[in-house]
N, CA, C and O atoms as a GROMACS GRO file, in nm:
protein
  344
    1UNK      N    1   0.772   0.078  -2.610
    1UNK     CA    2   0.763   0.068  -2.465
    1UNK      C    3   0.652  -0.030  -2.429
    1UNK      O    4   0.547  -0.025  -2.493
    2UNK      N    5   0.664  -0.104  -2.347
    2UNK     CA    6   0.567  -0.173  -2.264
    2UNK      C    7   0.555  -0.118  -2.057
    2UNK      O    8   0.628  -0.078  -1.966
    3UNK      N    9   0.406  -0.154  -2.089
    3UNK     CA   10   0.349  -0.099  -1.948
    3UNK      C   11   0.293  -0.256  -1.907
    3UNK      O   12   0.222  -0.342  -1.958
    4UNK      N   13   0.360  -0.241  -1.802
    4UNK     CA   14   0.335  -0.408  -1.715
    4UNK      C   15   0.228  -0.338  -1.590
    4UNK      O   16   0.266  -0.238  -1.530
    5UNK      N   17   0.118  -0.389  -1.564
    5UNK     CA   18   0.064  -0.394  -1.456
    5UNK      C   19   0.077  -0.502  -1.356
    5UNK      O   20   0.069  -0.619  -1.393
    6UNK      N   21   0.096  -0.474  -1.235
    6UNK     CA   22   0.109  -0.593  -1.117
    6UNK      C   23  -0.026  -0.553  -0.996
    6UNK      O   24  -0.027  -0.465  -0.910
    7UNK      N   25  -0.102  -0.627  -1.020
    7UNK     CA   26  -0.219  -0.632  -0.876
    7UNK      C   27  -0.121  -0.693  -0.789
    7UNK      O   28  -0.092  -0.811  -0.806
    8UNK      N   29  -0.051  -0.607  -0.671
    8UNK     CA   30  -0.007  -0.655  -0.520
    8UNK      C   31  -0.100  -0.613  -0.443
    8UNK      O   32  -0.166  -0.511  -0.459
    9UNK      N   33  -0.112  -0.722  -0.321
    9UNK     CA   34  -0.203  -0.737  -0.233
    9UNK      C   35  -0.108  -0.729  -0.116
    9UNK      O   36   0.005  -0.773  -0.134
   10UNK      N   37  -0.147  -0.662   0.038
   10UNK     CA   38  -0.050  -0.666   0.132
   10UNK      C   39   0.002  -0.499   0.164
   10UNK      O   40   0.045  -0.480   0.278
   11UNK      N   41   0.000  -0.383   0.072
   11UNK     CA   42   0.067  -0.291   0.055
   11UNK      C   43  -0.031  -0.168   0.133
   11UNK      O   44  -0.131  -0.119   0.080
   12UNK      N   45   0.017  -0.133   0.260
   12UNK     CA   46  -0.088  -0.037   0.353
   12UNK      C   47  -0.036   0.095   0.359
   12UNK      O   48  -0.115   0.177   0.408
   13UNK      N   49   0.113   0.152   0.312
   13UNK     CA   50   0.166   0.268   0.266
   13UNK      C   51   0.262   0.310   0.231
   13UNK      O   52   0.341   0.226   0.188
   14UNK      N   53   0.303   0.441   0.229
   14UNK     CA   54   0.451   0.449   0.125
   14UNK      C   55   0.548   0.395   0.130
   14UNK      O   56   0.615   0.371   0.030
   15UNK      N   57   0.585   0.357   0.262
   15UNK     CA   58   0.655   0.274   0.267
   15UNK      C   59   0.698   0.160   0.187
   15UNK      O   60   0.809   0.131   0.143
   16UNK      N   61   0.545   0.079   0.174
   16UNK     CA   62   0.534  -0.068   0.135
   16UNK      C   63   0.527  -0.047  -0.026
   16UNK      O   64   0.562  -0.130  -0.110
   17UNK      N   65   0.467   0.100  -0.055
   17UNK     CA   66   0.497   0.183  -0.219
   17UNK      C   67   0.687   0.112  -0.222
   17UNK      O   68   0.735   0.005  -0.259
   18UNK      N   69   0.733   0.215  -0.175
   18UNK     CA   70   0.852   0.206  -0.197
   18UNK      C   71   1.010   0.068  -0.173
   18UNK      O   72   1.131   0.056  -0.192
   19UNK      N   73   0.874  -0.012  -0.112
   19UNK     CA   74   0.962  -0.152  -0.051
   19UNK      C   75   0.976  -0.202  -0.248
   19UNK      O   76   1.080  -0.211  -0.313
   20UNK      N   77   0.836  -0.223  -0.296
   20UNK     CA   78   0.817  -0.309  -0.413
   20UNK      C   79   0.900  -0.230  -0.506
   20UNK      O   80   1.013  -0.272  -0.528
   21UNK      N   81   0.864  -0.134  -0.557
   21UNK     CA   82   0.956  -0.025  -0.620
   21UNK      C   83   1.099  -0.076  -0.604
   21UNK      O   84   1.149  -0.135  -0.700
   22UNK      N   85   1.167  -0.059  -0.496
   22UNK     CA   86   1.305  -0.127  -0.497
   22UNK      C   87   1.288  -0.262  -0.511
   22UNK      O   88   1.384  -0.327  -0.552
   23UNK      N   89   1.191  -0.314  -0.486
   23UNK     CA   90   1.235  -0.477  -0.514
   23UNK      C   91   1.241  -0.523  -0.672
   23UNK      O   92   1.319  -0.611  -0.708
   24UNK      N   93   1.142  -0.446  -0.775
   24UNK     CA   94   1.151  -0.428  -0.916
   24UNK      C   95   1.270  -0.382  -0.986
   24UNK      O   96   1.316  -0.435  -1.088
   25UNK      N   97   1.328  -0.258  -0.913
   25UNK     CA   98   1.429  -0.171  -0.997
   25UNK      C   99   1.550  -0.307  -0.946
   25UNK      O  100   1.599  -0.349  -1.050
   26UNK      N  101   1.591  -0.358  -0.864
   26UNK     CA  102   1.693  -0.455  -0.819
   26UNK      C  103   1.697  -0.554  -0.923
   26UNK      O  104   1.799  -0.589  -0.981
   27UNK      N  105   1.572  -0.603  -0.946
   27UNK     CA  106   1.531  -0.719  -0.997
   27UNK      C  107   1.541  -0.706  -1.184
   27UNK      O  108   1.552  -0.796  -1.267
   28UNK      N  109   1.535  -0.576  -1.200
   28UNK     CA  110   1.494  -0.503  -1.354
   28UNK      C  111   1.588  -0.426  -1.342
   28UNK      O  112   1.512  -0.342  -1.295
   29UNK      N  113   1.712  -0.362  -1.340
   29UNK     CA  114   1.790  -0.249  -1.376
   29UNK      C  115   1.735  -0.167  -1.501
   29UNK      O  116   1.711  -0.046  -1.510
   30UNK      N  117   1.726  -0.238  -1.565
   30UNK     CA  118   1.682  -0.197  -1.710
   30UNK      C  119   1.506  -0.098  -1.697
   30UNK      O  120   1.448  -0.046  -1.792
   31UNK      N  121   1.471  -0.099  -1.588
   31UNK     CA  122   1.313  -0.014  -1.599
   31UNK      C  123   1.339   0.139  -1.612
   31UNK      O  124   1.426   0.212  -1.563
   32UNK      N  125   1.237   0.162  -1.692
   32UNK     CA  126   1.227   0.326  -1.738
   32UNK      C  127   1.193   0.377  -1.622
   32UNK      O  128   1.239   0.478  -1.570
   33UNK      N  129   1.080   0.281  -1.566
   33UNK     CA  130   1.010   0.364  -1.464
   33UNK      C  131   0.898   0.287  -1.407
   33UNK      O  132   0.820   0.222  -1.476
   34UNK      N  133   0.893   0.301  -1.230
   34UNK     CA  134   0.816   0.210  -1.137
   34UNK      C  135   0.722   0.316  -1.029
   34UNK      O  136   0.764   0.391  -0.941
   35UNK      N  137   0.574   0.287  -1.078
   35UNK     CA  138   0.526   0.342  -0.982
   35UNK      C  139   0.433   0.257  -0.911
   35UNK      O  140   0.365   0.171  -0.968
   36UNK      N  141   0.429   0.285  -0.757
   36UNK     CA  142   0.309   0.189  -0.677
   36UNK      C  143   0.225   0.281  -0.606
   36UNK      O  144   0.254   0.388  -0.551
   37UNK      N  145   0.146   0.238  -0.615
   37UNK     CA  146  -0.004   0.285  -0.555
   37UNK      C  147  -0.062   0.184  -0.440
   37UNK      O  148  -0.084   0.072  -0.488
   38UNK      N  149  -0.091   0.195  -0.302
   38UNK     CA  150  -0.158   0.103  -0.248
   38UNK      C  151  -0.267   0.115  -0.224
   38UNK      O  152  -0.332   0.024  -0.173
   39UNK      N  153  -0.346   0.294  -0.271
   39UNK     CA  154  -0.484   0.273  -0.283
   39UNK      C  155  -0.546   0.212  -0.394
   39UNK      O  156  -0.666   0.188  -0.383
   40UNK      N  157  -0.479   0.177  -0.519
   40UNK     CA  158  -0.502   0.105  -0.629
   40UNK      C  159  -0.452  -0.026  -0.617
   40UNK      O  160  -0.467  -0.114  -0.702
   41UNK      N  161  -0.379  -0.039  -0.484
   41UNK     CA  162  -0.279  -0.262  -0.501
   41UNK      C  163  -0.302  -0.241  -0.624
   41UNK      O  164  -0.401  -0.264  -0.694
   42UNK      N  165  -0.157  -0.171  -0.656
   42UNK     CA  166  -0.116  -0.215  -0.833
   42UNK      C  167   0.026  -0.150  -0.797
   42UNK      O  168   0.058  -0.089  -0.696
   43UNK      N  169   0.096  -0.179  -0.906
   43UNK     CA  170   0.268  -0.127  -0.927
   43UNK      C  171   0.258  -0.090  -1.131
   43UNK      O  172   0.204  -0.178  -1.198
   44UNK      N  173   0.278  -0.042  -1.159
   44UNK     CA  174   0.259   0.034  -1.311
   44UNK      C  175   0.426   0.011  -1.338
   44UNK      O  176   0.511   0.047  -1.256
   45UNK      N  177   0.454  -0.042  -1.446
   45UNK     CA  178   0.591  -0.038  -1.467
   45UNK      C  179   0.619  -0.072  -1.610
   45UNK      O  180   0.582  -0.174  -1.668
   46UNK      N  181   0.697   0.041  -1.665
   46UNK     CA  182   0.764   0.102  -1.797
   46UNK      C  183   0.878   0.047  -1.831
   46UNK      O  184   0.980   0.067  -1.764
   47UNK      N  185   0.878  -0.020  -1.924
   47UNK     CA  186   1.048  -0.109  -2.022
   47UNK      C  187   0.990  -0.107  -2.151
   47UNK      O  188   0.880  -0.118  -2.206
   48UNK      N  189   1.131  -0.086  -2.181
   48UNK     CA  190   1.151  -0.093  -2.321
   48UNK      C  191   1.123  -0.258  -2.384
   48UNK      O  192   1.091  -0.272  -2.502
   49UNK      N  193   1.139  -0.374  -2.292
   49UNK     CA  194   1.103  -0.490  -2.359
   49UNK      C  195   1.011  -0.562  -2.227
   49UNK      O  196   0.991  -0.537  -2.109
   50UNK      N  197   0.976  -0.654  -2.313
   50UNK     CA  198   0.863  -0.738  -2.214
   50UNK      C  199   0.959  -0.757  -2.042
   50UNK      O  200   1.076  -0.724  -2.021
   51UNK      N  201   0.889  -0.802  -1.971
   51UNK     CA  202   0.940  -0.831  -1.856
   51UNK      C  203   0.946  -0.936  -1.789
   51UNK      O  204   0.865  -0.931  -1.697
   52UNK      N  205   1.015  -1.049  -1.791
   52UNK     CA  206   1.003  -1.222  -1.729
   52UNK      C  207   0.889  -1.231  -1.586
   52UNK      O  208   0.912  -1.219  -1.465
   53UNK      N  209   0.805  -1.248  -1.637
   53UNK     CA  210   0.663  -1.255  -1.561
   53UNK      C  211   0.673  -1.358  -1.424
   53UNK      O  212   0.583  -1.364  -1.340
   54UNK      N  213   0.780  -1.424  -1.419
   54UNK     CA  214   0.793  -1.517  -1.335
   54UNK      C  215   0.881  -1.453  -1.221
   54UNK      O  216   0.848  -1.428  -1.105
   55UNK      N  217   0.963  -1.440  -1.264
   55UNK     CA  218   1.100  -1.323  -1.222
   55UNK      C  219   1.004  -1.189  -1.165
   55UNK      O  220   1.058  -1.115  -1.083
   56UNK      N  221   0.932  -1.174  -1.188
   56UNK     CA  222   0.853  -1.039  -1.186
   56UNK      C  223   0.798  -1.058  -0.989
   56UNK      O  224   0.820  -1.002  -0.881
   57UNK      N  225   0.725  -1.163  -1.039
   57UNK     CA  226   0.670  -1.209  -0.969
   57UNK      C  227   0.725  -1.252  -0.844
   57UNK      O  228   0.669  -1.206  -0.744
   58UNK      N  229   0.860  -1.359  -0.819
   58UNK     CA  230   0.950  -1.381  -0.748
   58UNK      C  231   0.990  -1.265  -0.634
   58UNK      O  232   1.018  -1.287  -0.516
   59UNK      N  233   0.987  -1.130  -0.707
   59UNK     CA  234   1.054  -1.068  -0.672
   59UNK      C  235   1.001  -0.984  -0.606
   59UNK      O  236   1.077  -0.916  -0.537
   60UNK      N  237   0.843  -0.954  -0.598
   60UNK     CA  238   0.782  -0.903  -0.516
   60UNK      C  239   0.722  -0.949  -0.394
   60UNK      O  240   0.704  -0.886  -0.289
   61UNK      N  241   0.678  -1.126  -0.437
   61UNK     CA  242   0.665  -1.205  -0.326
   61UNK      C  243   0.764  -1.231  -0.237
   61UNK      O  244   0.744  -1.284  -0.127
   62UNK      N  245   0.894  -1.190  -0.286
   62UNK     CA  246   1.019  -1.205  -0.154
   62UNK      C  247   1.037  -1.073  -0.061
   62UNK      O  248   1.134  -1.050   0.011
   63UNK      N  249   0.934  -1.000  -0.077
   63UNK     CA  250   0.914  -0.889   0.008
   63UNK      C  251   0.802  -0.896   0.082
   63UNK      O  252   0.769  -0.799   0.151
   64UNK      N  253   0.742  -0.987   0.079
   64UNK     CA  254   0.646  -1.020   0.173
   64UNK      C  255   0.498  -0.997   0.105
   64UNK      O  256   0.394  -1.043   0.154
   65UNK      N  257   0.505  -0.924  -0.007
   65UNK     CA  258   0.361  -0.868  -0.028
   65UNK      C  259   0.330  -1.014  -0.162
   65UNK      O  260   0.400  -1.113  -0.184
   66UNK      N  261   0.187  -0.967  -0.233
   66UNK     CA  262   0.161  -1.099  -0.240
   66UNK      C  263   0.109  -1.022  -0.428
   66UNK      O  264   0.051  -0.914  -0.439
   67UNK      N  265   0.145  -1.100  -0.533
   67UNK     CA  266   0.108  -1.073  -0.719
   67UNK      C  267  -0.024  -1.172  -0.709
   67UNK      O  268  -0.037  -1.293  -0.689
   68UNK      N  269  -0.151  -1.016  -0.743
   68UNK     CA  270  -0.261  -1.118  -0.758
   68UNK      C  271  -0.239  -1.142  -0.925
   68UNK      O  272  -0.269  -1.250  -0.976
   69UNK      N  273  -0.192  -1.052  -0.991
   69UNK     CA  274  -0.214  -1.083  -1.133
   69UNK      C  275  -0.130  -0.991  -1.219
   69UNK      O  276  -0.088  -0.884  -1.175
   70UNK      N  277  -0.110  -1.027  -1.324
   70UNK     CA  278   0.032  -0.957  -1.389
   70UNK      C  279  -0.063  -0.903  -1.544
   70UNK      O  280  -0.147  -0.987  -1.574
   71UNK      N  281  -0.059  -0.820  -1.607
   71UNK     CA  282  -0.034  -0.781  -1.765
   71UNK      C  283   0.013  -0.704  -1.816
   71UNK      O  284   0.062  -0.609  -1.754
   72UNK      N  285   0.016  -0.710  -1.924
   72UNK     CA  286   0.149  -0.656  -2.023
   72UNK      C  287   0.058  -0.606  -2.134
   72UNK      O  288  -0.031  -0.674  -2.186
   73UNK      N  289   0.095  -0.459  -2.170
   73UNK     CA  290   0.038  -0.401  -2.310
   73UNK      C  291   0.111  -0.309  -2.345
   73UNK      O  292   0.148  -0.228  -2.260
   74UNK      N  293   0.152  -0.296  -2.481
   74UNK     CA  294   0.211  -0.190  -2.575
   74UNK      C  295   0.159  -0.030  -2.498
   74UNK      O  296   0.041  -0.004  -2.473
   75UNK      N  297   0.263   0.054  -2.473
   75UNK     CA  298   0.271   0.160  -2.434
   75UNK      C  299   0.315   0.295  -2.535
   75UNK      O  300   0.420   0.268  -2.592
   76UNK      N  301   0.284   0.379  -2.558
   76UNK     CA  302   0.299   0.506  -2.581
   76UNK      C  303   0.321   0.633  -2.481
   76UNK      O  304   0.244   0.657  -2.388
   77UNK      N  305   0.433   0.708  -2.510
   77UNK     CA  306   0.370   0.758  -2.365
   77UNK      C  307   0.302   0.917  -2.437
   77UNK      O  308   0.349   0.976  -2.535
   78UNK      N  309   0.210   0.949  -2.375
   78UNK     CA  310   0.141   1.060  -2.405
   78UNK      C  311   0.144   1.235  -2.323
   78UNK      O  312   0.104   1.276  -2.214
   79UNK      N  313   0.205   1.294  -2.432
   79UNK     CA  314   0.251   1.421  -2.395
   79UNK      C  315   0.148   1.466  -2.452
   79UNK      O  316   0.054   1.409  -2.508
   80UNK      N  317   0.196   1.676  -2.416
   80UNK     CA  318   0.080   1.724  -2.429
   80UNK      C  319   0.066   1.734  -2.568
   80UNK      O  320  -0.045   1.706  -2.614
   81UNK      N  321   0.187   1.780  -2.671
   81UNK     CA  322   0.168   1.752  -2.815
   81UNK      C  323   0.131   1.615  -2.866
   81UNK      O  324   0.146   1.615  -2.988
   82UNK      N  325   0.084   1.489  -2.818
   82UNK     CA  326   0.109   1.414  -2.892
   82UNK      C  327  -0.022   1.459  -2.980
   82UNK      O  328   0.030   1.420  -3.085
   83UNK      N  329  -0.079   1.482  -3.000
   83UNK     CA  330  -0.224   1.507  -3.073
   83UNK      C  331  -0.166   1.560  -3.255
   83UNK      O  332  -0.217   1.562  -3.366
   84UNK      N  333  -0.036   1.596  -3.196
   84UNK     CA  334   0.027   1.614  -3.315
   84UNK      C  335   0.081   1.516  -3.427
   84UNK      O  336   0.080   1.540  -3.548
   85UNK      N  337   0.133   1.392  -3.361
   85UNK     CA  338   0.198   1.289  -3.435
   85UNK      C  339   0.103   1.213  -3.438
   85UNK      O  340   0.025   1.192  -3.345
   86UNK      N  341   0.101   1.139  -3.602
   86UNK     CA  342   0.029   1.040  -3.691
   86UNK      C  343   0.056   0.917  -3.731
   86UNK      O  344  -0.022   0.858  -3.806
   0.00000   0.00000   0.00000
């Protein structure tokens, strides 16, 4: 799994949560999973493979709000057993 972070700028509430959210899942069918925060201006988003950073990008700026910065890092996701697996 990879976890993409997006700094959006522009985003004042759930609404504007849920504008980007659909503008990702449209743009990505393929996402595990999209969450936005606008007390953090960030969007957190879960795939199984990297994500076209350009395309990424496109696609949130056509909603009006604005990508201060994009990254990408190897994900795990962590349950309450994981303490178990080695």
């Amino acid at each position: 799994m990879i976890e993409t972070i997006v700094k959006v700028d522009g985003m004042m509430c759930g609404m504007c949560e849920s504008h980007v959210n659909e503008a990702v899942r449209k743009a990505f069918p393929e996402v595990k999973r999209v969450s936005s925060s606008q007390a953090k201006a960030q969007t957190v988003i879960h795939s199984e493979q990297p994500l076209d950073e350009q395309k990424l990008r496109d696609a949130i700026n056509a909603t009006g709000y604005e990508v201060k910065g994009v990254s990408s890092a190897p994900y795990e996701k962590k349950g309450f057993f994981s303490f178990l697996k080695k």
